[in-house]
C-alpha positions in Angstrom: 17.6 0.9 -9.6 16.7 -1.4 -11.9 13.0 -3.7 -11.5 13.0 -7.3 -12.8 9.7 -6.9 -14.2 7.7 -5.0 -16.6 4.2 -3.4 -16.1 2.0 -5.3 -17.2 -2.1 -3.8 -18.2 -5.2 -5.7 -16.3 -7.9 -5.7 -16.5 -11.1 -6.9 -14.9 -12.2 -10.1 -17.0 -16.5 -10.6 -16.8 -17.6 -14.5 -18.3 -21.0 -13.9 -19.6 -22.9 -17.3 -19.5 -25.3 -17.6 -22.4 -28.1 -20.3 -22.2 -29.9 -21.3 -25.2 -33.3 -22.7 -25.1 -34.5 -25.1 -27.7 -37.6 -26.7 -28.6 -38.4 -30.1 -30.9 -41.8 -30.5 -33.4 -44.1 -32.5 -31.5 -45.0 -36.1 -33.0 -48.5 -37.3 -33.7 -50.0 -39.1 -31.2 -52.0 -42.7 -31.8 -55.6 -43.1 -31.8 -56.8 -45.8 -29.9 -59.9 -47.8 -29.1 -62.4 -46.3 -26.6 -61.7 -47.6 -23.2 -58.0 -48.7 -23.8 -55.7 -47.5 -21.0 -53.2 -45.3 -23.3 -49.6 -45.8 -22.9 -47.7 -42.7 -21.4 -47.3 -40.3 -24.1 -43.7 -39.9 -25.2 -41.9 -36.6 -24.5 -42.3 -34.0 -27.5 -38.6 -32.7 -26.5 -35.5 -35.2 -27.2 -33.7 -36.1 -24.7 -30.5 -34.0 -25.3 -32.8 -31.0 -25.9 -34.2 -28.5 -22.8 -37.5 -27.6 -22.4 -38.9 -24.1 -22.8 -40.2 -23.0 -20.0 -44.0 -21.7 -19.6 -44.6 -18.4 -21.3 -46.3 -16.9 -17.7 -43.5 -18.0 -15.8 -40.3 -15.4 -15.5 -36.6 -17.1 -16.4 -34.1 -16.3 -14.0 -31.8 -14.4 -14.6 -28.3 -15.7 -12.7 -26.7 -12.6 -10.8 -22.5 -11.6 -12.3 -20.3 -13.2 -9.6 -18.4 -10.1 -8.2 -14.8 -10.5 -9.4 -12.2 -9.5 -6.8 -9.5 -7.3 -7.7 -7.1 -8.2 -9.7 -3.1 -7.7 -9.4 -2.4 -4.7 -11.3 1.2 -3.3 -12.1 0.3 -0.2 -14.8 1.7 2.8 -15.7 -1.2 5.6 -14.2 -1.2 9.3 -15.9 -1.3 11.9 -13.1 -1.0 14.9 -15.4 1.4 14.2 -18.5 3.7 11.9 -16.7 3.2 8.3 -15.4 3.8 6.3 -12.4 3.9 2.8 -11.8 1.7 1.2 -9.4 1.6 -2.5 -8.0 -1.4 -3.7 -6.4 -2.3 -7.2 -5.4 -4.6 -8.6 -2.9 -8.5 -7.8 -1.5 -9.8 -6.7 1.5 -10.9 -3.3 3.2 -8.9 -1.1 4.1 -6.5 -1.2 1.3 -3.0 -0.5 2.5 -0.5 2.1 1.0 3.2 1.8 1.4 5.8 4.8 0.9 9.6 3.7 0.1 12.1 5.6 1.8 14.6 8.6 0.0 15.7 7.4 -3.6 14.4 4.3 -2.9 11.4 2.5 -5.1 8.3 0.3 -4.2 10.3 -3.2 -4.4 11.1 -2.4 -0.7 8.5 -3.9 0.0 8.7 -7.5 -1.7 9.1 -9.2 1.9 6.3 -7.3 3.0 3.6 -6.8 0.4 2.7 -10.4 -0.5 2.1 -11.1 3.3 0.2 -8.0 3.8 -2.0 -9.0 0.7 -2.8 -12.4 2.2 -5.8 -9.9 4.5 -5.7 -6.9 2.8 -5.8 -5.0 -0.7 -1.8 -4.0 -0.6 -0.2 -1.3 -3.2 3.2 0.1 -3.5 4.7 2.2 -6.0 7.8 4.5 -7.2 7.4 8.0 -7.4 8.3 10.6 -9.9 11.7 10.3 -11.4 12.1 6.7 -9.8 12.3 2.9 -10.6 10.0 2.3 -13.6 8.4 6.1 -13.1 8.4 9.0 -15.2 10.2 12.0 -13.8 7.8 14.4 -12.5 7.7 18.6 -11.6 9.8 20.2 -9.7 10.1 21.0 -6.8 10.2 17.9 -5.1 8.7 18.6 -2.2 6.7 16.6 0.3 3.4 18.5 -0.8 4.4 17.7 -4.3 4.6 13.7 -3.4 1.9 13.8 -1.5 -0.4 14.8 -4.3 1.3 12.7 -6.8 0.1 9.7 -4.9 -3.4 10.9 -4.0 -3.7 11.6 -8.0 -2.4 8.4 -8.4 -4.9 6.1 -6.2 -7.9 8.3 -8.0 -6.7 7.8 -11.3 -5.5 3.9 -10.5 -9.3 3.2 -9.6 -7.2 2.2 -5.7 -10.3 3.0 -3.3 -10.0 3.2 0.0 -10.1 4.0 3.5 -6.3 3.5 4.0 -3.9 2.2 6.2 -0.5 4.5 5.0 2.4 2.7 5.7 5.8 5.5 5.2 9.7 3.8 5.7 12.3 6.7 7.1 11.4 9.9 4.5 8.3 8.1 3.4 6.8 8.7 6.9 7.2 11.7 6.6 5.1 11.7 2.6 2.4 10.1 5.0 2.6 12.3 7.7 1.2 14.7 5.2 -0.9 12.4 3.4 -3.0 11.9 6.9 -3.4 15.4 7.3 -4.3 16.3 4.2 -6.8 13.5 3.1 -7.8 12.6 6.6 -11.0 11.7 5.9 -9.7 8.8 3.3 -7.1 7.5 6.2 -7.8 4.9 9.0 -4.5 4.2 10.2 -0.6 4.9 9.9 2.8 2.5 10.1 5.9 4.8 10.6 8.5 2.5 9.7 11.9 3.7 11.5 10.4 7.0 10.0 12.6 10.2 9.5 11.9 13.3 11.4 11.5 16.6 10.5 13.7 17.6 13.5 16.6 14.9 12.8 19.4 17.3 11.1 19.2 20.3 13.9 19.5 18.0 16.9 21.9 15.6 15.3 24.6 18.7 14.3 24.0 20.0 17.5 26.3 16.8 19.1 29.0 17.1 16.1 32.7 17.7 17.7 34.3 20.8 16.1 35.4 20.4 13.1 39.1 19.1 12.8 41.5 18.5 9.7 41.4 14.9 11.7 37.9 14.3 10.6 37.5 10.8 9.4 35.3 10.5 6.1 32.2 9.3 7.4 32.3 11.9 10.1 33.5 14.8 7.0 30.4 13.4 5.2 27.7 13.8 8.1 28.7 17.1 9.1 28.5 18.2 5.4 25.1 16.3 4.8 24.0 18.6 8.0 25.0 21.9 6.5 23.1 21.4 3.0 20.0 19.7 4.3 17.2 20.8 2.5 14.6 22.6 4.0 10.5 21.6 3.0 8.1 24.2 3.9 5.6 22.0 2.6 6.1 19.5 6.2 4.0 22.2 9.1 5.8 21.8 12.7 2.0 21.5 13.6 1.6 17.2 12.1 4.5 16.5 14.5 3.4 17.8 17.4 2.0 15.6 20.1 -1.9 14.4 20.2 -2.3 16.0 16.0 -3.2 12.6 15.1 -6.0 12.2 17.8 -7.1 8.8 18.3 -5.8 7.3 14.7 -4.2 4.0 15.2 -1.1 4.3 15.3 2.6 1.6 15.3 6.2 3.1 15.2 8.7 0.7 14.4 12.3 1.3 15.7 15.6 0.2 14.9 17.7 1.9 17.7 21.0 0.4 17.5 22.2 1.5 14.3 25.9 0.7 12.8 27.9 3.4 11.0 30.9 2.9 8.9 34.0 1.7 11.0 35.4 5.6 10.9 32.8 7.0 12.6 33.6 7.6 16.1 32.3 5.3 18.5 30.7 7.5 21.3 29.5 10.1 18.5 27.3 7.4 16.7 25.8 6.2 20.5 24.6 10.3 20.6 23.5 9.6 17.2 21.7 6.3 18.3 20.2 7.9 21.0 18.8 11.0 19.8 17.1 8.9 17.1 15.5 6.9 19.7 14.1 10.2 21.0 12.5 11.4 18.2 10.7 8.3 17.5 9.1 8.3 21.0 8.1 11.8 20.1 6.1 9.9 17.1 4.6 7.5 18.9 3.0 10.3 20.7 1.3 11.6 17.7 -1.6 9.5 18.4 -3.2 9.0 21.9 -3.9 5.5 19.8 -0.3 4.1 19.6 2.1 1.9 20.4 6.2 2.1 19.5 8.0 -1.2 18.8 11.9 -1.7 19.3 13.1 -4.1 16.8 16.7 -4.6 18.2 17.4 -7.2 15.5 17.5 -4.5 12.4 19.0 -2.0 10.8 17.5 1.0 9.2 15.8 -1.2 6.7 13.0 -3.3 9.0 10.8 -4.3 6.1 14.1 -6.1 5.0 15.3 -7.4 8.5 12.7 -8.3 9.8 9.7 -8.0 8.1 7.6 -9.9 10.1 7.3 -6.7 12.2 5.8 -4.5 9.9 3.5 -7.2 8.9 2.1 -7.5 12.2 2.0 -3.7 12.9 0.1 -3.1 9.5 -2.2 -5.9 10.6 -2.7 -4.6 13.9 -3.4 -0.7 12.4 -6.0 -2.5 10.2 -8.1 -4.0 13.3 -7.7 -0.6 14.4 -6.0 -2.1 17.8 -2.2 -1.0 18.1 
């Protein structure tokens, strides 16, 4: 997928304010008679000149005026390959958003400039992706997950953060909160995926049948060669492993298929998805789960508003 733009280097720019102090030769002064009241004696310094100030009396010193941070979009080494980050915006915590499978930090352009109106707001692509550089494999979730944390070190990206993860890319921040918990405040799972999705999904698939439309061919075949990630511990999905993080679960519930896919079979579908996202929202005891009726997989696109409030609702730490 191609990006419109090009990384571009910045860097924090300091103006150093240099003041010069001069001093003009003092003119002779006029003797007068004894007892004449002397004019006021004109000023040994010309009027465009300053001053000097007395020797036993300090000069202050004005104090740098802290620069925010700057928008950044750079290429980052994180161990002989690069990835592109985009950051813009200030504010504590900074918020990290995770595109979805084969799908780059752009997915966030509705999103991101909002977000960075109260917040310092990165995105990025990861290995192999957009304007990245392809990285090791395997491409596991562990993989990713260490990619990015590399990636916010190296970047100079502090935190705490607020991870926000769209379908796989909750799952990348699933991780990420377990495995850097103390650098995480808050998560957005954004229609996430689930680790349990493929099992219960095939388990509602009619037999198979040489009258098996295409769409229906292509799930059942998607089921049967879904990879498997050792990296992603049944333990981060079970209920109450988040404690009390703050928590939102965005859902899309109603989702359309292609017009071959049978009706009642993508209803199962619907529903089961629904399921699992409850099951999310009771990662945290911290949470709250918000239908968005109005959008399909792709909320940050739909409606992005949503995500904007949820992100801005993890960072007031009040879902």
């Amino acid at each position: 997928m191609s990006i419109p733009y090009r990384p571009i280097a910045a860097g924090l720019v300091i103006l150093l304010l240099v003041v010069g102090c001069g001093q003009a030769e003092p003119s002779a002064t006029p003797v007068l008679p004894a007892n004449t009241l002397a004019p006021p004696t004109p000023s040994p310094i010309p009027p465009t000149a300053t001053a000097a100030a007395p020797t036993d009396m300090p000069i202050p010193t004005p104090s740098p005026t802290p620069q925010p941070p700057q928008e950044i979009r750079e290429m980052i080494d994180v161990g002989g390959y690069q990835l592109y980050i985009h950051c813009t915006g200030t504010g504590t915590p900074t918020v990290i958003m995770e595109a979805g499978y084969g799908d780059v930090g752009q997915t966030w352009s509705l999103v991101q400039p909002e977000v960075a109106r109260f917040a310092r707001a990165c995105s990025y692509d990861r290995a192999g992706l957009g304007l990245s550089e392809p990285g090791p494999e395997p491409r596991h979730s562990l993989q990713i997950v260490d990619e990015l944390h590399t990636l916010l070190e190296n970047a100079g990206v502090e935190g705490p953060f607020v991870l926000v993860g769209h379908s796989m890319g909750g799952l990348y921040m699933r991780l990420y909160a377990d495995r850097y918990r103390q650098d995480v405040v808050g998560l957005v799972l954004v229609d996430s995926a689930h680790p349990d999705q493929f099992r219960r999904q095939a388990a509602v698939l009619p037999p198979e049948s040489p009258d098996d439309s295409e769409s229906l061919r292509f799930y059942r075949d998607w089921f049967t060669n879904a990879p498997d990630d050792p990296t992603l511990s049944p333990e981060l999905f079970e209920a109450g492993s988040l404690d009390d993080m703050p928590l939102v679960v965005l859902t899309a519930p109603n989702k359309e298929r292609a017009d071959d896919f049978p009706t009642e079979l993508n209803a199962q579908f619907n529903q089961i998805w629904l399921e699992l996202q409850q099951e999310l929202a009771q990662l945290s005891s911290n949470s709250s789960h918000v239908i968005s009726e109005k959008s399909q997989h792709f909320i940050q696109r739909d409606q992005p508003e949503l995500v904007i409030d949820a992100i801005r609702q993890v960072k007031e730490g009040s879902p």
